[in-house]
C-alpha positions as CSV (number, residue, x, y, z in Angstrom):
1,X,-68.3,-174.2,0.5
2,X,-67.8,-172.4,4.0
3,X,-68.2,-174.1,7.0
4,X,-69.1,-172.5,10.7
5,X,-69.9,-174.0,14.1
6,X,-72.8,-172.1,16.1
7,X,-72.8,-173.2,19.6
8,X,-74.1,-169.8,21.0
9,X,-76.2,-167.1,19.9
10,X,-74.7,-167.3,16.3
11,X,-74.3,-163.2,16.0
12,X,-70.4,-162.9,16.5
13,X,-68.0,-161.4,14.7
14,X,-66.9,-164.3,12.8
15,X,-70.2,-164.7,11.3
16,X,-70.9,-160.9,9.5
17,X,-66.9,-161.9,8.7
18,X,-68.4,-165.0,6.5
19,X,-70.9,-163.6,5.7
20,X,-69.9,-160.3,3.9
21,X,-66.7,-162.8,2.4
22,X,-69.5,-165.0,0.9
23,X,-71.7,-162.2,-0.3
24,X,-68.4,-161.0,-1.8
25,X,-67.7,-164.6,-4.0
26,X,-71.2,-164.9,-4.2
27,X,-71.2,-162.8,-7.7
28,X,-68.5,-164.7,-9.2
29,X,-69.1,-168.3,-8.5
30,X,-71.4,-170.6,-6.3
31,X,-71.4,-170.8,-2.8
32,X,-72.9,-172.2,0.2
33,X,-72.5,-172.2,3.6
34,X,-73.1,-175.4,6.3
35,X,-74.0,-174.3,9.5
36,X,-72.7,-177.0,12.5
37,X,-74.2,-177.1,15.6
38,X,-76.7,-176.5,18.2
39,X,-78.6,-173.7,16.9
40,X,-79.3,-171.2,13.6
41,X,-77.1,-167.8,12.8
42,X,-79.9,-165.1,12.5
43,X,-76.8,-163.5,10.6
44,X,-76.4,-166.3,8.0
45,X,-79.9,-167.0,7.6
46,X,-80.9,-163.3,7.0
47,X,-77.8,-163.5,4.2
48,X,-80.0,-164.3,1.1
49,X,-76.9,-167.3,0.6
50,X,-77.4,-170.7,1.0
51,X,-77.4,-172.3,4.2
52,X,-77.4,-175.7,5.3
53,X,-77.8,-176.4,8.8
54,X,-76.0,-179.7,10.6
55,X,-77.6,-179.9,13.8
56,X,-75.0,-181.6,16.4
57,X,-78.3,-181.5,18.7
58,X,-78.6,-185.0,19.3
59,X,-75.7,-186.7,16.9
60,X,-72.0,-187.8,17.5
61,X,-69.4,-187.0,15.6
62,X,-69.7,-189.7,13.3
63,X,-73.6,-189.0,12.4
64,X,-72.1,-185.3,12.1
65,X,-69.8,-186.3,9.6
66,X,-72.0,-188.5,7.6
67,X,-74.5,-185.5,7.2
68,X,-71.8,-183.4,6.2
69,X,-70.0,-185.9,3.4
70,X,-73.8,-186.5,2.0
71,X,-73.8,-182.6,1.6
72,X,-70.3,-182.3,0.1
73,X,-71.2,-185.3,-2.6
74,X,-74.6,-182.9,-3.0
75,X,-73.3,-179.5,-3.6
76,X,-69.7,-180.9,-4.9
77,X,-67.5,-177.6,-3.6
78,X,-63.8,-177.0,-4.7
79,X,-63.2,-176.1,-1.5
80,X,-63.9,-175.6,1.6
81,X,-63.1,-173.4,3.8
82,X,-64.2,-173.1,7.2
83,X,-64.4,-169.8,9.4
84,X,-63.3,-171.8,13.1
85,X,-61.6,-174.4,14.1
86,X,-64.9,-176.4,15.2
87,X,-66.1,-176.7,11.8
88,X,-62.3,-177.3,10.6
89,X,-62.5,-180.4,12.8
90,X,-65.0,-182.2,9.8
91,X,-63.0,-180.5,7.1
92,X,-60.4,-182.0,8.1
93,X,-61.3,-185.5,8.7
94,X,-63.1,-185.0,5.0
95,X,-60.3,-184.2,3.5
96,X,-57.9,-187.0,4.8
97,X,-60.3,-189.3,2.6
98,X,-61.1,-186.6,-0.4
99,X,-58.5,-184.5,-1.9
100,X,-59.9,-181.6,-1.5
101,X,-58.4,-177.8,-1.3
102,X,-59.5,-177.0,2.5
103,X,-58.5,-173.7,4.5
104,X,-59.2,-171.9,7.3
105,X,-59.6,-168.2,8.6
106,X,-59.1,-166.6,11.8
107,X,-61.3,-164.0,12.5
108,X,-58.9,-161.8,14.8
109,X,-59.0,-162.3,18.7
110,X,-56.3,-162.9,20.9
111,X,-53.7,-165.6,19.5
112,X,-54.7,-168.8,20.9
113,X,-53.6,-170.7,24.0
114,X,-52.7,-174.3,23.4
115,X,-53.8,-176.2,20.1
116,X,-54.3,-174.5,17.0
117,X,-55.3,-177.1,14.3
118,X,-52.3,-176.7,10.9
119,X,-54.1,-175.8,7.9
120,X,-52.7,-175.6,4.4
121,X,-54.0,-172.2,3.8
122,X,-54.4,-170.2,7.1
123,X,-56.2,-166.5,6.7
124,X,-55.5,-164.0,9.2
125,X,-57.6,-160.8,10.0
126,X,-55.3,-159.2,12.3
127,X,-51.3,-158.3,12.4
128,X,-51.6,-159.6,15.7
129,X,-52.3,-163.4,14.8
130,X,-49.8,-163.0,11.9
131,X,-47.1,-161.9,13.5
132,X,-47.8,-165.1,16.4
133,X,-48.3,-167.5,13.7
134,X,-45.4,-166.1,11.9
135,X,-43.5,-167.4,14.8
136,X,-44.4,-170.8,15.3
137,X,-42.6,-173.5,13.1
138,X,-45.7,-175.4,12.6
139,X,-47.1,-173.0,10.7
């Protein structure tokens, strides 16, 4: 199961990224991908892969979280793996309860300022973010 926060227009690189990785797994095994946020991702949607959409519209983090565990004990993943660090956020918390393989993938971009969430498995698109993260004891 991937997992993606859309708190914009939902056409950024990070979403074809997903989107071509899940098309990709897609002919081997199951997936599915649940959509946080405020709005749909024309990208995902027009996919032809499963989407489920967790609107953050009008919910706190808890109701968020509810919705999302209901939808884990649904579709029963082996992993999930979550394509920013806003969806990580529920990942995360999940997986504190639920041992459960989780990982996350930076897209490429600059390295990041400040907090970076530690992930057991951390997939980098660029040398650029390797070669920070390389340097950081944390990870």
């Amino acid at each position: 199961m991937f997992t993606i926060f859309t708190y914009g227009h939902g056409n950024g690189g990070h979403f074809y990224s997903l989107a071509s990785t899940a098309k990709a797994l897609a002919s081997k095994c199951e997936v599915s991908i649940v959509n946080f946020g405020f709005g749909k991702s024309a990208v995902l949607e027009n996919s032809g892969l499963k989407i489920i959409n967790i609107s953050n519209g009008n919910f706190g983090h808890l109701k968020t979280y509810r919705r999302f565990r209901k939808v884990i004990k649904e579709e029963n993943p082996q992993v999930l793996h979550s394509f920013c660090i806003l969806s990580f956020f529920y990942v995360r918390i999940y997986c504190v309860f639920h041992p459960l393989k989780k990982i996350l993938t930076k897209c490429g971009g600059p390295d990041p300022k400040g907090y970076f969430p530690l992930a057991d498995e951390l997939i980098l698109y660029s040398q650029e973010n390797f070669k920070y993260f390389s340097g950081l004891r944390k990870f």
